[in-house]
N, C-alpha and C positions, 0 to 999 in steps of 0.2 A: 268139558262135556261134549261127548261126539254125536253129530246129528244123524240120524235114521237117513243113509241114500233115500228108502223111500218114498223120505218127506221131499223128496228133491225134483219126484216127477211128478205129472198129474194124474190125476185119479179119474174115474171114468163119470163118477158124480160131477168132475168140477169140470169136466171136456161139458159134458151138457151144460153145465150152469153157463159154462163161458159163449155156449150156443146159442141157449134162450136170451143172457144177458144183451149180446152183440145185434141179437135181434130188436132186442125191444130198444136199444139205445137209438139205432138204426132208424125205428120207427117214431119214434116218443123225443128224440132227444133234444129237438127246440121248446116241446111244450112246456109252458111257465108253469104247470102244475105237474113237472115230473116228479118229483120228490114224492109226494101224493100218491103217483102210482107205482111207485120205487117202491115202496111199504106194501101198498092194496094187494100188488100185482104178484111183485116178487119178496117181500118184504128183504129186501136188502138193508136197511138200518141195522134191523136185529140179528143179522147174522153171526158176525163173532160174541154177540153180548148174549150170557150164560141164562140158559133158562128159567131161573129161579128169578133173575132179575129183568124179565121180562121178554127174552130175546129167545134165538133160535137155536142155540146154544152149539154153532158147529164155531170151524177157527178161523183163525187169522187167513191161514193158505188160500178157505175160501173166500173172505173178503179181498183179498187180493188180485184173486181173479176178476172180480168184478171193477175193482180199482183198477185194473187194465184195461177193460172195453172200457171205461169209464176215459181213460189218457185217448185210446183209440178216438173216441169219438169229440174228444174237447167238450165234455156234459158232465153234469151231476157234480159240482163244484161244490157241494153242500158238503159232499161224501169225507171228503179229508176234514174239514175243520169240525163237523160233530158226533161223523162216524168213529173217525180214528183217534185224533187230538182230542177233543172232551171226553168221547164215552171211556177212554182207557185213562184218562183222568181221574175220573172219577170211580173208575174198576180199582186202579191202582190205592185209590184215597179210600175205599171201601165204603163211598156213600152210593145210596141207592136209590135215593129218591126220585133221581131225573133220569135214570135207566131210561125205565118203560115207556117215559115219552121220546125217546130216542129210538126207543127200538121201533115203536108201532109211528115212527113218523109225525108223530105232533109236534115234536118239539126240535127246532133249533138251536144250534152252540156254538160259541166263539171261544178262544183261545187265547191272553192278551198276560203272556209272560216277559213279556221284554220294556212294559212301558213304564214311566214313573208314575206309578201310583203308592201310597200311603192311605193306610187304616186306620181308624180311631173312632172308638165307642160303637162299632158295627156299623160306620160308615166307610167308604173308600172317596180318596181323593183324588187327583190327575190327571192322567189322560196315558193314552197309549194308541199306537202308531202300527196301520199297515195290519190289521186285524183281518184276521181271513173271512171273509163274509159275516163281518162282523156288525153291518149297518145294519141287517135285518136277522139279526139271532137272539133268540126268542130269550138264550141264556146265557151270561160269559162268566168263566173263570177265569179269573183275576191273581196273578202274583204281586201280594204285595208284602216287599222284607222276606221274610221264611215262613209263610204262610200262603194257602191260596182258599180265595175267595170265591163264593158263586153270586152273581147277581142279576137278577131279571131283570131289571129298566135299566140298559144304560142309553145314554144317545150317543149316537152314531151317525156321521157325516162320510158320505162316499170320497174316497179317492181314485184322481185320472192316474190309472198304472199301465204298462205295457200290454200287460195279458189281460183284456177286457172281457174275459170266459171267467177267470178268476178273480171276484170282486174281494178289494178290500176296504175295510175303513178306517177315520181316527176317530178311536173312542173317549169320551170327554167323562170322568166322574166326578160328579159335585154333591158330598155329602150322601151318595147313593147308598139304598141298604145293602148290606149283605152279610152272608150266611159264611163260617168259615167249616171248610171240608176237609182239610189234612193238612200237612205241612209240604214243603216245597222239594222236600226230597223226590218227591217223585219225576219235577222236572226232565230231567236226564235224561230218562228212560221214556217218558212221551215221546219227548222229541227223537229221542233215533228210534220209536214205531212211527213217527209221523216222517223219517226220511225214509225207511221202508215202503211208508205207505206209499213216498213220493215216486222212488225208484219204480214201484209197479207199474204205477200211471206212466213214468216218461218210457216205460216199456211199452204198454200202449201205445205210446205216441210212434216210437220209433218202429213198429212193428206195421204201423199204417203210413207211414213217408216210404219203406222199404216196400210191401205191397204194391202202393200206388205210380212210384215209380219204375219198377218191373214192370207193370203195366203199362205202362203209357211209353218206354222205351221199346216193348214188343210190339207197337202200335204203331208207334211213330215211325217215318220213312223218308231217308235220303240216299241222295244214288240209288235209286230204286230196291232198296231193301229197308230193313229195320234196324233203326241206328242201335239196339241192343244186341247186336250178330259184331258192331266194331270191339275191337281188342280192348280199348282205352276205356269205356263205357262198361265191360264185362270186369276188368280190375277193380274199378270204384265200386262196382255192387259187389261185388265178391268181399271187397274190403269193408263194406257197410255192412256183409253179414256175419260175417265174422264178430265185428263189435257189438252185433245184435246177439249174437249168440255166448258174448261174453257179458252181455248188461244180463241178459237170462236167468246165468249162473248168479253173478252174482245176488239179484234180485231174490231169486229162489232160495238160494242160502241165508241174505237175513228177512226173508218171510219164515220160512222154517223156525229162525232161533227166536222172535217173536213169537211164533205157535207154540214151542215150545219153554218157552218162559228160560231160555238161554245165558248163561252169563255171557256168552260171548259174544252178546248181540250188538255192544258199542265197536266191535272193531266191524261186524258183519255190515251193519247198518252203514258206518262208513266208508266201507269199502265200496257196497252198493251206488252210492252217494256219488262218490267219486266215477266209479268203470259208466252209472248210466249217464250223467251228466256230459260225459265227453263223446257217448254214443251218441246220444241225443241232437248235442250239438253237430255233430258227423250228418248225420241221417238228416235235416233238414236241411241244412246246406247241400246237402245232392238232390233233395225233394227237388229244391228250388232250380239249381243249379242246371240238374239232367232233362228237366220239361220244358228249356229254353224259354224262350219269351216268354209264354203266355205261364211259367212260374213266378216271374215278378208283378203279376196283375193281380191287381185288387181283389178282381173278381173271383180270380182261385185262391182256392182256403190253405195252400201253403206259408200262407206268409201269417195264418193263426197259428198254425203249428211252431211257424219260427217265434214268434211272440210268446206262445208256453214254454218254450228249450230256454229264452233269454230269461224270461221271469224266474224258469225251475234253477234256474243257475245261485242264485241267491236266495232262496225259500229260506234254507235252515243253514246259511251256511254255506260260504262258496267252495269248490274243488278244493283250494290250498287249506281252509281250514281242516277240511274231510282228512286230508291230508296230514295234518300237522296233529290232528286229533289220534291217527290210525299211528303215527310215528311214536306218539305217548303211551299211547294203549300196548305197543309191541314193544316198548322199552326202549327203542331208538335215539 
């Protein structure tokens, strides 16, 4: 199935969206009730989630954009684990129920496919590890065997991780109820829309460490000029944008095959997976790197950026799995 070039650029709705978005994250993005005006303001929840089930019914492409100023800013960390990961969960499993609290922002969702839990008589049992903002979600779908589960009360204990912008938890089930919503086939395919999702954000990311150090090297002065006019300092950004402009591509191509309900979307996704992961990595080691000293302090926010690059490295999967995954997929 060959993708529409079109899908490939932005559209003049989604340059504004990415304007108003960049704004309001700019202004809003500490406040502990953003999520609240994520919905109110912009209703970003509902955006890829189809009208009839509550939502705004446009696509992927445009959530994605927002899932960029979203990496941009290091905020809205709800966005992937009940925007992308459950609500296409449960798109995919054809239950409808918990839509429209997803779309209009009431409801929270966690994701907890990897942990040993066990069903029986409509309870779940175990526990499961490393739940993306899974302490405080209102909802979690649960793989347990070849089935997945929905449950509303689980508890949830915080865990200390790297990236302290994206909370995780271990989620503990004891005899808890739940509800079963499809079979576990759909695994697969969440998770490379939830590496797409990823690649957007650490597109964001990288798109704001490139930015910010342009800037501060046109600023910065030794030998009485600015150390972004040396030779050695114009290669490394030149070479940072280059990678920027190749995490771009790839990100756009499995956004696209996502919008478009793609077969080709496990090699697109991985591939993404792979080119932004190593941009990413690039782009914050020069954030750090090119600002000189005051890049290794505390007090500047590159060393969050580097703590999202190190976390994003193993989300779904490190570079060599992406890898070995893209090798199977193209027959290698």
């Amino acid at each position: 199935m060959l993708i529409d070039p079109a899908l490939l650029t932005e559209t003049a709705e989604q340059r504004e969206l990415r304007a108003v978005t960049r704004d309001f994250f700019a202004t809003h993005g500490s406040d502990d009730a953003l999520g609240k005006r994520m919905a109110g303001e912009l209703g970003v929840q509902g955006l890829a989630i189809p009208e009839a089930r509550g939502g705004a019914g446009y696509s992927f492409a445009d959530l994605a954009v927002v899932l960029e100023e979203a990496g941009r800013a290091l905020c809205a960390p709800g966005l992937l684990p009940t925007v992308v990961l459950a609500a296409h969960t449960l798109l995919l499993c054809g239950d409808e129920r918990y839509l429209p609290g997803i779309a209009d922002g009431t409801l929270s969702a966690a994701v907890a496919f990897d942990g040993d839990v066990q069903a029986r008589n409509g309870t779940l049992s175990g526990s499961a590890d490393f739940v993306l903002d899974g302490a405080d979600a209102d909802l979690v779908l649960v793989r347990a065997g070849d089935r997945l589960y929905a449950c509303e009360a689980v508890s949830g204990t915080p865990l200390r991780v790297l990236d302290e912008t994206r909370p995780q938890a271990r989620l503990e089930f004891r005899d808890t109820p739940a509800t079963p919503i499809g079979t576990a086939d759909v695994v697969p395919r969440v998770l490379d829309i939830g590496r797409t999702a990823l690649a957007a954000e650490q597109l964001g990311g990288i798109g704001h460490a490139l930015d910010a150090t342009v800037s501060y090297v046109e600023r910065r002065r030794q030998f009485g000029r600015p150390i972004g006019s040396f030779q050695a300092v114009k290669h490394r950004l030149a070479t940072l944008l280059v990678e920027y402009e190749a995490a771009r591509s790839a990100a756009a191509y499995a956004v696209a095959c996502v919008a478009t309900e793609s077969p080709e979307l496990p090699v697109a996704a991985a591939a993404a997976a792979t080119v932004c992961t190593g941009a990413y990595r690039l782009a914050v080691a020069e954030y750090v790197q090119l600002h000189g000293g005051t890049g290794f302090t505390w007090e500047h926010p590159a060393h969050r950026y580097v703590r999202r690059a190190r976390a994003d490295e193993v989300l779904f999967g490190t570079p060599q799995d992406h890898r070995a995954r893209l090798a199977v997929a193209l027959g290698l």
